[in-house]
Backbone as CSV, one residue per row, in Angstrom:
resi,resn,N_x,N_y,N_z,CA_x,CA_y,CA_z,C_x,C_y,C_z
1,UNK,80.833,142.489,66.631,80.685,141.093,66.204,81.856,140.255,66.721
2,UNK,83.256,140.538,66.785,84.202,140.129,67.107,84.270,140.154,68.611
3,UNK,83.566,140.487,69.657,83.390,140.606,70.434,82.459,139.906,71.366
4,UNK,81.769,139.553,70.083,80.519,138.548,70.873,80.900,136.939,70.516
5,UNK,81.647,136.980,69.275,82.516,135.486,69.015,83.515,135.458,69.928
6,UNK,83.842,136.299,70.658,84.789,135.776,71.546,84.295,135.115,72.727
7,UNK,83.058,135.693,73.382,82.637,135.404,74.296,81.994,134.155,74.049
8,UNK,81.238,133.810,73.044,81.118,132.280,72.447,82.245,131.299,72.912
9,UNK,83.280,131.379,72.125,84.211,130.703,72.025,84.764,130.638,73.653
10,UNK,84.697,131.405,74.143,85.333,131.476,75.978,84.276,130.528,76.588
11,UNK,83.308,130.448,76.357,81.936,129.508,77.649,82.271,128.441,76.609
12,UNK,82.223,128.507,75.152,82.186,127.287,74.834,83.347,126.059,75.896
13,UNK,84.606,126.923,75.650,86.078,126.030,76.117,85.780,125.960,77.320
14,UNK,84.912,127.121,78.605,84.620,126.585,79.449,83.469,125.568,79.791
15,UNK,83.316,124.977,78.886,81.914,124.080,78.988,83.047,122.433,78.803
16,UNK,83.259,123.069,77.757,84.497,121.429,77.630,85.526,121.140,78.530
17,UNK,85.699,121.929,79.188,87.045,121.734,80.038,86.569,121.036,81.368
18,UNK,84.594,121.953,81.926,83.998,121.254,82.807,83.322,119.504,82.416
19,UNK,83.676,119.015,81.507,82.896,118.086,80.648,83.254,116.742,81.412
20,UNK,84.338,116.360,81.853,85.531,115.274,82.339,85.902,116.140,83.806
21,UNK,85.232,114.780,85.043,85.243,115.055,86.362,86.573,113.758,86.560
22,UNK,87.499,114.155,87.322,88.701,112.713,87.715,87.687,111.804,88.751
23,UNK,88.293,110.593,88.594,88.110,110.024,89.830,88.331,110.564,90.906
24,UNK,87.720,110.471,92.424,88.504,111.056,93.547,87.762,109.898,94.423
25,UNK,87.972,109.953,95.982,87.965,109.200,96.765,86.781,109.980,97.451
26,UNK,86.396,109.194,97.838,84.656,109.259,99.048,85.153,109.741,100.761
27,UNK,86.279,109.861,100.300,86.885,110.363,102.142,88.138,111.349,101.719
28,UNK,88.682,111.791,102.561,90.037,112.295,102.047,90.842,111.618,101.622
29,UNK,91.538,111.452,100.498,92.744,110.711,100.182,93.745,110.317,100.673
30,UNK,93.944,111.455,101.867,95.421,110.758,102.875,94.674,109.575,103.816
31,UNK,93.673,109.933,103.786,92.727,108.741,104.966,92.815,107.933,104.143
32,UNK,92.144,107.654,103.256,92.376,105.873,102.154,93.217,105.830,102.488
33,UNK,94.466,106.401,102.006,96.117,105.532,101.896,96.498,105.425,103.443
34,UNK,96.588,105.786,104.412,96.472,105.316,105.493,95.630,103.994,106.103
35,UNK,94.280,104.253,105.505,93.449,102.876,106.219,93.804,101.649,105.120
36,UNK,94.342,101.729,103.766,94.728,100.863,103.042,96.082,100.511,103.402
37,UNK,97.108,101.689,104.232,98.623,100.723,104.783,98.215,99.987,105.866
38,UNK,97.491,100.052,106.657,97.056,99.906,107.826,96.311,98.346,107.691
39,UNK,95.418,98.108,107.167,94.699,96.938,106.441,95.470,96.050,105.663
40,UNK,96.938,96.782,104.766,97.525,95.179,104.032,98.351,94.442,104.927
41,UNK,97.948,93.735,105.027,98.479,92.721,105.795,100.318,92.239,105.009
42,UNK,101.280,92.219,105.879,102.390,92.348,105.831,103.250,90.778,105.983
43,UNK,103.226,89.629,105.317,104.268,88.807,105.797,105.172,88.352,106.824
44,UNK,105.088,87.421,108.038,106.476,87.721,108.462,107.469,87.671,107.856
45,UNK,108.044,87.283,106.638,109.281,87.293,106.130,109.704,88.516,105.856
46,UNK,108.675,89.565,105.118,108.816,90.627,104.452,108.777,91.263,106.041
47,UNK,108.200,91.313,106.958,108.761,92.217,107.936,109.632,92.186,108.696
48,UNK,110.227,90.830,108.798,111.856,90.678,109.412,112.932,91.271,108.578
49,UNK,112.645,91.161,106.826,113.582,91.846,105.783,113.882,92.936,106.154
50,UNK,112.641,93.578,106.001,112.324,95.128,106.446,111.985,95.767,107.980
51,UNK,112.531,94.633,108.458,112.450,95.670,110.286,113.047,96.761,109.932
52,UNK,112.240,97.989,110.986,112.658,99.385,111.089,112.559,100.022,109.831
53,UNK,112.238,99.956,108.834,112.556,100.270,107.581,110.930,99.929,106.973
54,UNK,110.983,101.164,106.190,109.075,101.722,105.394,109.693,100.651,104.146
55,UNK,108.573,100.251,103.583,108.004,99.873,102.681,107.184,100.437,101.486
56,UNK,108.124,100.821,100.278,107.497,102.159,99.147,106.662,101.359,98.456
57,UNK,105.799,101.185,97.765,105.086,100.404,96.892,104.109,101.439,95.846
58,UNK,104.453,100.950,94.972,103.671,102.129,93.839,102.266,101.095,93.148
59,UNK,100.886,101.321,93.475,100.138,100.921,93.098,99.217,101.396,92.226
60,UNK,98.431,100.683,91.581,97.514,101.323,90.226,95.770,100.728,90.543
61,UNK,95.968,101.417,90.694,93.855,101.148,90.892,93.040,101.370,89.751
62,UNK,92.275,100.109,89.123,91.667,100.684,88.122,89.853,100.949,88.518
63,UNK,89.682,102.631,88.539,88.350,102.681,88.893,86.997,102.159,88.098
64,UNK,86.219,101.051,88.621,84.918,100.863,87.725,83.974,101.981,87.366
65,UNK,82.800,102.131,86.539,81.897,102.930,86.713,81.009,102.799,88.149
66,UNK,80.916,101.923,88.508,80.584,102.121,89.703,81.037,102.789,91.460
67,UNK,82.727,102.928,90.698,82.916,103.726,91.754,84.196,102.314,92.922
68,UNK,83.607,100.988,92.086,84.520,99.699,93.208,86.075,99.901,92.193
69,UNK,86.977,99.252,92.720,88.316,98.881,92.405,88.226,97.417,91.663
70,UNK,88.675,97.426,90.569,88.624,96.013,89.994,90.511,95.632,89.515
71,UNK,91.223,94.908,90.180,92.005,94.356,90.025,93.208,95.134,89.984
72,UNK,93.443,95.646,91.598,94.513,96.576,91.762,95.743,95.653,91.814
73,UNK,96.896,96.649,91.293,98.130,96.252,90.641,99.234,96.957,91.690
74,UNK,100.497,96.157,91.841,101.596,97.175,92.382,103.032,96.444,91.895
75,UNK,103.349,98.012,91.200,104.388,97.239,90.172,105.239,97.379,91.054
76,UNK,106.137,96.352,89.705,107.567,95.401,90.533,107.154,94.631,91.676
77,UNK,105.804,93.617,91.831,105.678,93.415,92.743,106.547,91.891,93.145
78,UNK,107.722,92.251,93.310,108.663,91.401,93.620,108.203,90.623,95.601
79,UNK,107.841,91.560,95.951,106.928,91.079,97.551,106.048,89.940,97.465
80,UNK,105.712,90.221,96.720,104.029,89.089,95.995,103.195,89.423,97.067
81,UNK,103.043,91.118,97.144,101.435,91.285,97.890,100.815,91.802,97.245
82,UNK,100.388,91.453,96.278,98.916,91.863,95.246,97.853,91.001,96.131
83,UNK,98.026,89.646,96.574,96.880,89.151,96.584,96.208,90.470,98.091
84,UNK,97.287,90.291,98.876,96.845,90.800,99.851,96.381,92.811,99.783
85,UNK,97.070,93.049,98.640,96.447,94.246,98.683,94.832,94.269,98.167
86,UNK,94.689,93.148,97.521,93.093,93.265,97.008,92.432,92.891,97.770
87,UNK,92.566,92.155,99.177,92.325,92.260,100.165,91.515,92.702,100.963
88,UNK,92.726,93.808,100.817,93.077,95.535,101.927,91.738,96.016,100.874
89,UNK,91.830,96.355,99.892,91.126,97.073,98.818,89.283,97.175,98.976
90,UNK,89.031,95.806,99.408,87.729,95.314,99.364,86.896,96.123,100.815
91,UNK,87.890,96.255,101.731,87.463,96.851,102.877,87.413,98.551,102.921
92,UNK,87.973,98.840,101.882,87.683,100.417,101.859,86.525,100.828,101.112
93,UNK,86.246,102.017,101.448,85.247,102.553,100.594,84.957,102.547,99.513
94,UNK,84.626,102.736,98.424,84.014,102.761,96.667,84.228,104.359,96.577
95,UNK,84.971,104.943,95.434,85.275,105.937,94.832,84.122,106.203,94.188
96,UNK,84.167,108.212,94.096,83.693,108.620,93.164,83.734,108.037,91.868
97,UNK,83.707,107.288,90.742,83.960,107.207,89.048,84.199,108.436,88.475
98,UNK,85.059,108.668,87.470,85.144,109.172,87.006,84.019,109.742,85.771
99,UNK,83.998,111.143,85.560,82.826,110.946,84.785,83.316,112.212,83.770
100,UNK,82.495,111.716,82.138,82.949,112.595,81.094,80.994,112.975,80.309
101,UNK,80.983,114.124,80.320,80.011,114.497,80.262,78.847,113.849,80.796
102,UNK,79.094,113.712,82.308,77.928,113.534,83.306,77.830,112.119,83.040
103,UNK,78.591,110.687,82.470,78.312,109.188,82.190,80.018,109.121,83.067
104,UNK,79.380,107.927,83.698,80.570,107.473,84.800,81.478,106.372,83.485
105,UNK,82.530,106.717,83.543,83.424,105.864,82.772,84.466,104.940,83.572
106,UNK,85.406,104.066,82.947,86.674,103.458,83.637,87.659,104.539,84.028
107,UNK,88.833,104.364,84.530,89.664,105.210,84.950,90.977,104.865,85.640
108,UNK,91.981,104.733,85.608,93.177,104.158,86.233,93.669,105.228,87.002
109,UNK,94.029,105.280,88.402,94.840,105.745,89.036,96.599,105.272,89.698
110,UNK,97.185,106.301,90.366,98.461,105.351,90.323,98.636,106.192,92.077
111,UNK,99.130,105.415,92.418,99.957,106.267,93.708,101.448,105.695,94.379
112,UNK,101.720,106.646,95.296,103.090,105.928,96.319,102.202,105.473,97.808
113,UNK,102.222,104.355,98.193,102.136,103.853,99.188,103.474,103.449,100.324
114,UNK,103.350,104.228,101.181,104.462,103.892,102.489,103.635,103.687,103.082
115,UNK,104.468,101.923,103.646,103.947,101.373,105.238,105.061,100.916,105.849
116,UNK,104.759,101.522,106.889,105.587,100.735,108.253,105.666,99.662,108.682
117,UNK,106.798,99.154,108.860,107.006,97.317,108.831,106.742,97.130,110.791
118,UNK,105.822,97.133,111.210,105.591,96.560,112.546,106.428,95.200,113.498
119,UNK,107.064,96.293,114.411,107.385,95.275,115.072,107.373,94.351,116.237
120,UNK,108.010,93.741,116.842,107.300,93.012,118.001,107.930,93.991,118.882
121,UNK,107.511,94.088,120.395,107.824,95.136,121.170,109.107,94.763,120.978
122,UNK,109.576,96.106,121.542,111.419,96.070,121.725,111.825,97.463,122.385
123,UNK,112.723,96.804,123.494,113.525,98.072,124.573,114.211,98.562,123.780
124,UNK,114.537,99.768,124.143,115.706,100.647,123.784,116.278,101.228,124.872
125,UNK,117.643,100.561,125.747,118.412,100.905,126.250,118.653,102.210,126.421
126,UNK,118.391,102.845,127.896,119.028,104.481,127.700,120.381,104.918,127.443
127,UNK,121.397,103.740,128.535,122.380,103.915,128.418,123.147,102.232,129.135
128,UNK,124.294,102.065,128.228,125.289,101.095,129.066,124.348,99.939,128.365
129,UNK,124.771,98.409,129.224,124.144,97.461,128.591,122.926,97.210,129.777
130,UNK,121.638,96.504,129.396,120.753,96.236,130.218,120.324,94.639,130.167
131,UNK,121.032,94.120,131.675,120.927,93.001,131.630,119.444,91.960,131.869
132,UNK,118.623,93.082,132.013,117.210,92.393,132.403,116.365,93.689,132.372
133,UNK,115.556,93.171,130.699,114.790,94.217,130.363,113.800,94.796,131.538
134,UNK,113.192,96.138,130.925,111.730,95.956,132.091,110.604,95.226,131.436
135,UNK,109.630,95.060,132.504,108.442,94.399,131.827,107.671,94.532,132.459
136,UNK,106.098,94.264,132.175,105.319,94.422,133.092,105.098,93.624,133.647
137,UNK,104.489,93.857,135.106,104.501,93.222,136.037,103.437,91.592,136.436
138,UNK,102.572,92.129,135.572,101.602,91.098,135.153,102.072,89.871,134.078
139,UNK,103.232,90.381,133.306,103.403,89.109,132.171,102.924,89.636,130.904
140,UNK,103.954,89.791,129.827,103.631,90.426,128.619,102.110,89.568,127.794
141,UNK,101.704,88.936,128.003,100.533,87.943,127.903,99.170,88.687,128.571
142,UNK,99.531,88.848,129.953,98.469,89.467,130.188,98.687,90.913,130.034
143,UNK,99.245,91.678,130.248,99.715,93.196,130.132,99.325,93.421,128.529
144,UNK,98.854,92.795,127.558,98.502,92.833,126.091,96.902,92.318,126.361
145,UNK,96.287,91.611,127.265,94.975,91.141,127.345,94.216,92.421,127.814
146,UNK,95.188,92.892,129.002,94.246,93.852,129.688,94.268,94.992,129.251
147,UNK,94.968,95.707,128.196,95.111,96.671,127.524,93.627,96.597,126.597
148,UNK,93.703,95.313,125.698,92.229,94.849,125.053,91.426,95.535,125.771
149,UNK,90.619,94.726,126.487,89.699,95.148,127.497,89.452,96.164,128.225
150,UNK,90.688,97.144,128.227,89.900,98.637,128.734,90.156,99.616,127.586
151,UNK,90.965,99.232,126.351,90.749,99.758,125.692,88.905,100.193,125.064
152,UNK,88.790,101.507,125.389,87.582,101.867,124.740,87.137,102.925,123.781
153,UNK,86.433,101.934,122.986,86.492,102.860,121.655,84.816,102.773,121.074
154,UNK,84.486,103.489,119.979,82.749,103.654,119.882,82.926,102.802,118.322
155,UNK,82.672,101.601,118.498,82.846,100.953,117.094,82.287,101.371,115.822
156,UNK,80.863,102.047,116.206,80.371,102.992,115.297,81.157,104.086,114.621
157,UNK,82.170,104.622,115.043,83.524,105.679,114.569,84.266,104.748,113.643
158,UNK,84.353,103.418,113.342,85.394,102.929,112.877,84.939,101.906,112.005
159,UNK,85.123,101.185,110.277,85.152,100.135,110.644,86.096,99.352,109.879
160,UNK,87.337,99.275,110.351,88.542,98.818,110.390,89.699,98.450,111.307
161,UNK,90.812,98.063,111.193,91.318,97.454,112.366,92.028,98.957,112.965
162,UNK,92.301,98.944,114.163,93.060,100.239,114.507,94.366,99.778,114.874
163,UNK,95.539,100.579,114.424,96.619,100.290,114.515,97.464,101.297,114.668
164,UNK,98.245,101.521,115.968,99.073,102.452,116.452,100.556,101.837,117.083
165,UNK,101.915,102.623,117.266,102.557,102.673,117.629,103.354,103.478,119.282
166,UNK,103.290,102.953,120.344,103.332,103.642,121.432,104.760,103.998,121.607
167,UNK,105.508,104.817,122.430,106.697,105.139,122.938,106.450,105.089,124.379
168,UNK,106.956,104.776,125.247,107.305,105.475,126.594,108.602,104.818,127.720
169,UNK,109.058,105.723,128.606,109.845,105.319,129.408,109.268,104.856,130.831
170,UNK,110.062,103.732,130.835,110.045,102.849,132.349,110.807,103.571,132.948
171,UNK,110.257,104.091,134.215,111.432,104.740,135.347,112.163,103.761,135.933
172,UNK,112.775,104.180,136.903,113.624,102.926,137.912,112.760,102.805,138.817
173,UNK,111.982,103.315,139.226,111.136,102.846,139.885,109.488,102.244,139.363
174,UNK,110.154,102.002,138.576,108.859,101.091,137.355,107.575,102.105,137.022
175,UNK,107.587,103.546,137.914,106.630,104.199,136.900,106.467,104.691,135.261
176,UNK,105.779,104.723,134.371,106.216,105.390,133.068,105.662,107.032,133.179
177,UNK,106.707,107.219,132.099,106.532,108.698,131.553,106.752,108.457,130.259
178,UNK,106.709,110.204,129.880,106.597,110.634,128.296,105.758,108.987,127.202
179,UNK,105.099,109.328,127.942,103.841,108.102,126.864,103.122,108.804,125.470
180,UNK,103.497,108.085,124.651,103.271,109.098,123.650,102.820,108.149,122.123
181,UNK,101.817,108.680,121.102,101.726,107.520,120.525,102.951,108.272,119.196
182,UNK,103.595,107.279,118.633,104.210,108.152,117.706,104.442,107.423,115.773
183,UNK,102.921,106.516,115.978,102.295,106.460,114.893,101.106,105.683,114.987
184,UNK,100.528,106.099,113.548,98.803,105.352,113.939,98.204,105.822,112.537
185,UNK,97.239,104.708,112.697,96.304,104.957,111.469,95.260,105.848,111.455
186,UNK,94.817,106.047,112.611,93.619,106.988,113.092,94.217,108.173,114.154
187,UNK,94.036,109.601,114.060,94.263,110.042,115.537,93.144,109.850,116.635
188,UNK,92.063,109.498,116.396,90.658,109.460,117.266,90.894,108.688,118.771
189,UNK,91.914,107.668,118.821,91.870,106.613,120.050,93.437,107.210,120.773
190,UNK,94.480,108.614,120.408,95.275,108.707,121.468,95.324,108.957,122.418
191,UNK,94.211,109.341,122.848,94.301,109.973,124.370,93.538,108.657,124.750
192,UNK,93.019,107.649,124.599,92.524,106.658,125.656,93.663,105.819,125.419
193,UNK,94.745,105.507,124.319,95.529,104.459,124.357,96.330,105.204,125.402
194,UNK,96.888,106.353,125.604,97.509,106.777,126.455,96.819,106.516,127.651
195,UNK,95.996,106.961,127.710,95.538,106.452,129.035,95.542,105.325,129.957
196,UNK,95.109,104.008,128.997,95.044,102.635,129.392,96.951,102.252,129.611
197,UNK,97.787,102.328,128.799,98.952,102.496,128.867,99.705,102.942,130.384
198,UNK,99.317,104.167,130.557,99.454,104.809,132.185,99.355,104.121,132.995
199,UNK,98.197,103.521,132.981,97.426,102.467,134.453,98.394,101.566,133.998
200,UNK,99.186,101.105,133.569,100.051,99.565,133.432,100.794,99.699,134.969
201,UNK,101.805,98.701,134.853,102.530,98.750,136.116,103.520,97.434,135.667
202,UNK,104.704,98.222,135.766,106.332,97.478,135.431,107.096,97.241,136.111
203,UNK,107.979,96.723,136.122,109.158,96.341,136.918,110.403,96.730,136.044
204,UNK,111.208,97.757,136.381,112.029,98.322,135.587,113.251,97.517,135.037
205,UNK,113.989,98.031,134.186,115.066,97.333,133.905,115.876,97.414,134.341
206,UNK,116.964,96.087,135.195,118.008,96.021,135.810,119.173,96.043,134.817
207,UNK,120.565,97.184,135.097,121.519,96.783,134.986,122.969,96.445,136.010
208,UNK,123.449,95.618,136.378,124.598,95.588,137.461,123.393,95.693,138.202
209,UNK,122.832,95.022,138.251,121.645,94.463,139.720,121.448,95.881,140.336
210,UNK,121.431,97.083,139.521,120.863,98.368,139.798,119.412,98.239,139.096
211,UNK,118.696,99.154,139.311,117.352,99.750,138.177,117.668,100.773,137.566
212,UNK,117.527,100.884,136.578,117.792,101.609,135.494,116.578,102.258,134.399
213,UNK,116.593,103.549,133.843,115.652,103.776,133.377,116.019,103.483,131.413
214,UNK,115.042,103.020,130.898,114.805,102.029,129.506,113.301,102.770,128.887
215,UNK,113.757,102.556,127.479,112.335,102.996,126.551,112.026,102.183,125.762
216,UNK,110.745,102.185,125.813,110.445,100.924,124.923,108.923,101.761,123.804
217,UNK,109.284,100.761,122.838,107.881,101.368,121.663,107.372,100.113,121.403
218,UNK,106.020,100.095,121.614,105.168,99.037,121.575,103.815,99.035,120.335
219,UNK,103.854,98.346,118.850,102.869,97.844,118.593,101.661,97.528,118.315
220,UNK,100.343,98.210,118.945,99.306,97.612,118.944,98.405,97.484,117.932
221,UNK,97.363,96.800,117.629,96.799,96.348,116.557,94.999,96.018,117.342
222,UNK,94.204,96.266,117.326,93.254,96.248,117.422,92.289,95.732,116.461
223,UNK,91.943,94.790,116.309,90.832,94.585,115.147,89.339,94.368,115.164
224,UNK,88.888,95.148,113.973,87.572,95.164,113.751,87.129,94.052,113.495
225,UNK,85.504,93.703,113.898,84.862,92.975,114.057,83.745,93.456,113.641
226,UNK,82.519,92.872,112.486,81.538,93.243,112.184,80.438,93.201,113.273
């Protein structure tokens, strides 16, 4: 008899314990918080503050029964980007709801959000001072147009803005090497941003009316379009 109340009592606690499902996310979770740093749109003030330097932000999502975000929060928001994180918010997916014996309920979540404060291109000197950056040869105007345009991507894979960070070195003889992306919201587009990148064509950086070899990390931002 004591033996069979136990086994009662064991399915029972495992019946209650399965009773209450958490909220979770409709994609992987590191993907949200990525396509949500990627999507809030950043201030110029707040990114001149914070050149070179991440941005921690602790936010609270409160999940509906339906699974949408209704009136996400990020404390201490001394930045004043709430508006813009609800934003960011509207363009992501709809969560699982949380659910307690099979009825979708409310639910608050909390997380750490790091984003990278984007900046405008900028050399990095190999060595000594460089009196005349490199650049490309076309005009940073167009050398950013024509990147657009052969950039190719299957819009159906995406639908959000794509946003990556490039590295590479200008030789002295204005070819590049070590092209490399060394951040991004998506990995799906590095091997064609590398690619389109390659085909560029520079004019290296002079120092003492020599050529000199210079690295530069560039930027890009791509945006979606319905």
């Amino acid at each position: 008899m004591k033996n069979t109340l136990l086994l009662i009592l064991l399915a029972f606690s495992f019946q209650t314990n399965a009773q209450t499902v958490e909220a979770s996310t409709t994609i992987p979770t590191n993907e949200y918080l990525d396509l949500l740093a990627s999507n809030l749109e950043i201030p110029d003030a707040v990114q001149q503050k914070f050149a070179s330097q991440d941005l921690n932000l602790t936010i609270v999502l409160t999940i509906t029964k339906d699974g949408s975000v209704f009136n996400p929060k990020i404390q201490n928001d001394s930045l004043q980007l709430e508006s813009n994180l609800k934003k960011a918010i509207e363009k992501l997916p709809k969560w699982n709801p949380k659910t307690e014996d099979g009825v979708a309920v409310v639910s608050r979540k909390a997380f750490n959000l790091v984003i990278p404060v984007e900046q405008t291109i900028e050399e990095e000197p190999i060595a000594g001072q460089v009196y005349m950056k490199a650049t490309p040869k076309d005009g940073l105007k167009n050398f950013m147009k024509r990147f657009m345009e052969e950039f190719k991507f299957d819009s159906k894979k995406v639908d959000y803005d794509i946003k990556m960070r490039l590295r590479f070195f200008v030789e002295k003889d204005g070819t590049l090497s070590n092209v490399e992306v060394v951040q991004a919201n998506t990995p799906l587009f590095h091997s064609e941003a590398i690619n389109v990148i390659k085909s560029t064509r520079w004019n290296p950086a002079i120092e003492n009316g020599k050529p000199v070899r210079s690295s530069f990390t560039i930027p890009i931002t791509i945006k979606y379009q319905d």
